[in-house]
C-alpha positions, -999 to +999 in steps of 0.1 A: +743-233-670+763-257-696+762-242-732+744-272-746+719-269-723+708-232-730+713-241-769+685-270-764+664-253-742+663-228-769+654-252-793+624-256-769+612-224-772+616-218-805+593-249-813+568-238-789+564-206-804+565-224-839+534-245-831+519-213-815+526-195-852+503-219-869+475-207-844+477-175-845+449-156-827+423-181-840+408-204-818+420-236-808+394-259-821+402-295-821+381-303-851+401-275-869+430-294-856+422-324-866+410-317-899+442-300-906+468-335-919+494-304-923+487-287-891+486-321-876+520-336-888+534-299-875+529-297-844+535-334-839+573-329-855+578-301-829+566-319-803+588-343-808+617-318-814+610-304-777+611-340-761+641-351-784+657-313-766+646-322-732+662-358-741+698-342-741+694-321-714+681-347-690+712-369-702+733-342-693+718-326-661+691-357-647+681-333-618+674-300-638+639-280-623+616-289-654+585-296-645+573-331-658+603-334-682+600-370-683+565-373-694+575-344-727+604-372-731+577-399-732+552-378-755+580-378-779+587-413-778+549-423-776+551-400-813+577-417-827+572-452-817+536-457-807+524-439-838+505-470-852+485-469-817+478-435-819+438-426-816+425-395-827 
């Protein structure tokens, strides 16, 4: 597997287990969530620092095994450029 790859797939991981952090063992309550402008505007940057990763890696491997890795491309996107149309 190409260095890049591996360095962006850590990326992944490491802001998965970011937005996990702000959890902890609590509950996931969506009201909690929601309530939560810091929370919220967390986990949205690392969600879009995933699909910005899987971005790269698609551009340099289109047919790499990750399960919908379009759609966590288009979350991203949907973030960063649909924000005005976003409903909570």
């Amino acid at each position: 597997m190409d260095d890049l790859i591996k360095k962006h797939l850590q990326d992944i991981l490491t802001a998965i287990e970011e937005v996990e952090s702000f959890f902890g063992n609590a509950p996931k309550v969506y009201d909690d969530f929601y309530s939560n402008l810091c929370l919220r505007r967390a986990v949205e940057r690392n969600i879009e620092i995933i699909g910005e990763a899987m971005n790269r890696i698609l551009k340099v491997d289109k047919d790499i095994a990750i399960t919908n890795s379009r759609k966590i491309v288009d979350a991203r996107n949907y973030i960063i450029h649909g924000y005005d149309s976003l409903s909570v």
